[in-house]
DOVEXPA-781121 format. One record per residue: x, z, y of N, C-alpha, C in turn; residue number from 1. Coordinates in pm, whole numbers, plus 50000, padded with zeros to 5 digits. Atoms other than C-alpha are relative to their C-alpha. Layout:
! residues N
- X:Z:Y:X:Z:Y:X:Z:Y:NUM
...
***
This chain:
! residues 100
- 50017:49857:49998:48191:49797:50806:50121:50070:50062:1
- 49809:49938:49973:48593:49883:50849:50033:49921:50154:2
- 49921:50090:49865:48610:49659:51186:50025:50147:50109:3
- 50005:49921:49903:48567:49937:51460:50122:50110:49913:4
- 49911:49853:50061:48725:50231:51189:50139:49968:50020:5
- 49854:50025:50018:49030:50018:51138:50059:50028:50144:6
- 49938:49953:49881:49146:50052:51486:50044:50092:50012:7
- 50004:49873:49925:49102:50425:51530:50081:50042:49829:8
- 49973:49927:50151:49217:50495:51132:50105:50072:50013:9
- 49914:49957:49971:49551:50539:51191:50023:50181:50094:10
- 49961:49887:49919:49537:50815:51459:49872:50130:49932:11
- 50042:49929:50080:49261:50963:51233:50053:50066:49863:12
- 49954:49948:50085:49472:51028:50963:50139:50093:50016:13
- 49879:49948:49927:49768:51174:51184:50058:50144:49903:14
- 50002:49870:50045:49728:51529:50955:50024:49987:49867:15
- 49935:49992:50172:49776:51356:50591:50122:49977:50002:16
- 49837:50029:50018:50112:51390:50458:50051:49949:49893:17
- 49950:50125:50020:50186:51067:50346:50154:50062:49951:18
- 49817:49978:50019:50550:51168:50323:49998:50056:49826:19
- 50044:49949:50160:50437:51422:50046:49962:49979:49913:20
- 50077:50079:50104:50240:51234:49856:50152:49943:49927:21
- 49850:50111:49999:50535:50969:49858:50077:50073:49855:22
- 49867:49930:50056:50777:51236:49733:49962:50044:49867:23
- 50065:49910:50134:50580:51403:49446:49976:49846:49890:24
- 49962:50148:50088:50527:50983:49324:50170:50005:49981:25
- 49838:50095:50025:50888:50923:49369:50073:50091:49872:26
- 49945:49900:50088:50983:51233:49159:49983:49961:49853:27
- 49995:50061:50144:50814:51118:48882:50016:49846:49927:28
- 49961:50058:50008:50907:50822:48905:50149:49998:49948:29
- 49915:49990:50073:51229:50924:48870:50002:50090:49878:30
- 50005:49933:50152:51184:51167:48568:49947:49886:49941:31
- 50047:50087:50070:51070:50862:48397:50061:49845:49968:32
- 49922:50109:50016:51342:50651:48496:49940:49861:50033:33
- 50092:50147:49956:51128:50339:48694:50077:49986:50111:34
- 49924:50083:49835:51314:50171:48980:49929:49903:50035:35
- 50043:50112:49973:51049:49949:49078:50061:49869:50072:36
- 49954:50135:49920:51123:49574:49156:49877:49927:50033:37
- 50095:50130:49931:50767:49487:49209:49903:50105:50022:38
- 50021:49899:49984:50499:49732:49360:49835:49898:50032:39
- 50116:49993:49901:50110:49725:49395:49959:50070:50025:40
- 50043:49923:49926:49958:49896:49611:49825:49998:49996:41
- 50176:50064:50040:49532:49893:49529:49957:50118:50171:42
- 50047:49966:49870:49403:50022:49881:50066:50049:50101:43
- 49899:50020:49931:49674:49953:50099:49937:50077:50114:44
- 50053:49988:49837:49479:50026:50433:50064:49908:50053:45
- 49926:50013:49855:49691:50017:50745:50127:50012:49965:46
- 49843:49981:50022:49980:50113:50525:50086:50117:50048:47
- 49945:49886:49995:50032:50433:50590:50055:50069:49906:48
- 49924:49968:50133:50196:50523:50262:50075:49874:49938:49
- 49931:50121:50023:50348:50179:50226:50116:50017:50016:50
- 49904:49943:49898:50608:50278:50483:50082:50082:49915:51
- 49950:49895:50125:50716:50519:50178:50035:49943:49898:52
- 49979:50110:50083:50761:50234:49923:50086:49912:50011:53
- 49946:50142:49931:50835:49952:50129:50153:49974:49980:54
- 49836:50028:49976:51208:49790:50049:49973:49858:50007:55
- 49951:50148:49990:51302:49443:50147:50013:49937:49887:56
- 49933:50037:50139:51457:49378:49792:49873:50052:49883:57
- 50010:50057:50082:51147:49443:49644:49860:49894:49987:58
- 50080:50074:49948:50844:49239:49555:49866:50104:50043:59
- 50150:49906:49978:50525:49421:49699:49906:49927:50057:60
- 50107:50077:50023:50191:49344:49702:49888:50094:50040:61
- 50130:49899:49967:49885:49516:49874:49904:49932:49993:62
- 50140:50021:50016:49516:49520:49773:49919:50059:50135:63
- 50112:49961:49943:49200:49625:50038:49919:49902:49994:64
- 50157:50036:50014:48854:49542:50104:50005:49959:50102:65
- 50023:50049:49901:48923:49535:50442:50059:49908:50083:66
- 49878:50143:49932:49049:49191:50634:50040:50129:50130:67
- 49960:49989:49906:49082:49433:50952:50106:50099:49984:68
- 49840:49966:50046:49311:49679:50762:50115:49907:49959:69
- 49886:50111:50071:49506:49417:50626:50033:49904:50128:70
- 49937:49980:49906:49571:49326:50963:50103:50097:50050:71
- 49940:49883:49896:49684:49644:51123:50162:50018:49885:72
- 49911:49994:50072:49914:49638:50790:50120:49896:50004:73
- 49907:50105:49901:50038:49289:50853:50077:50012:50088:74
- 49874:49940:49865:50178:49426:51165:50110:50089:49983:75
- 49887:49928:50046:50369:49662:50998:50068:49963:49936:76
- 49889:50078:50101:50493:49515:50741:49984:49809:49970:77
- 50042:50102:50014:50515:49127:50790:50021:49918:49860:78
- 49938:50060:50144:50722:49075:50468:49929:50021:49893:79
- 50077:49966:50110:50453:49169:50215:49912:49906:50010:80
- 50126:50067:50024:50177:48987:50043:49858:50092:49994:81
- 50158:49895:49977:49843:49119:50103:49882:49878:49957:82
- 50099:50028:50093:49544:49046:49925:49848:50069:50032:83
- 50087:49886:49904:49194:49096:50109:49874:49992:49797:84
- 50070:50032:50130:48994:49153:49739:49902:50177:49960:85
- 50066:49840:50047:48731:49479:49596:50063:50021:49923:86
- 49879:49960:50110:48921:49683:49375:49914:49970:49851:87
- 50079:49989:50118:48617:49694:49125:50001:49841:49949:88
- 50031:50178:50066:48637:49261:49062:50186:49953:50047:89
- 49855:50029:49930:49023:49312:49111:50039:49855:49939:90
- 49939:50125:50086:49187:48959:48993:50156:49952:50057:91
- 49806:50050:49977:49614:48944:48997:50007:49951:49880:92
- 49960:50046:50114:49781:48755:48784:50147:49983:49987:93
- 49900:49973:50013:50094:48897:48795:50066:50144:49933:94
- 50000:49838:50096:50285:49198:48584:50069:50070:50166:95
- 49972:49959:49855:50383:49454:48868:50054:50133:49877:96
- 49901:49891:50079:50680:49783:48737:49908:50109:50093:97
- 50024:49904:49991:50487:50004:48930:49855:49974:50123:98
- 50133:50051:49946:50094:50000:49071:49925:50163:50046:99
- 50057:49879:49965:49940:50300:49284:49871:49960:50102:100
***
């Protein structure tokens, strides 16, 4: 279904602000005192809000549905684990400090 979209997604979403989002998480994140060291992500895409997360140092972990997003994400970020799975029959078996 996502093969053709994933391509074009990216330049379709050019107008959300990702950044903002980001910032209004990170805030309360910090009022709450969380420094994540391990991060999932449940409908990663292309990773356009990843990019806002993303540190080397920590562990992160993206969910989608779609293998051809989880490409285009791959490319961005090669250092992450990605996980092509439905969110509704999700199955990790790991604890994660902070999951969006």
């Amino acid at each position: 279904m996502y093969k053709e979209f994933a391509y074009i997604y990216d330049k379709l979403t050019f107008d959300i602000d990702y950044e903002k989002y980001s910032k209004v998480i990170k805030y309360e994140l910090k009022k709450l005192n969380i420094s994540p060291r391990s991060i999932l992500e449940l409908g990663i895409g292309s990773g356009n809000m990843t990019k806002y997360f993303y540190n080397p140092s920590v562990n992160y972990t993206g969910v989608d549905l779609s293998e051809d997003m989880l490409e285009l994400c791959s490319g961005k970020f090669p250092n992450i684990s990605l996980s092509k799975q439905d969110l509704s029959n999700l199955e990790i078996d790991e604890n994660f400090d902070f999951i969006f």
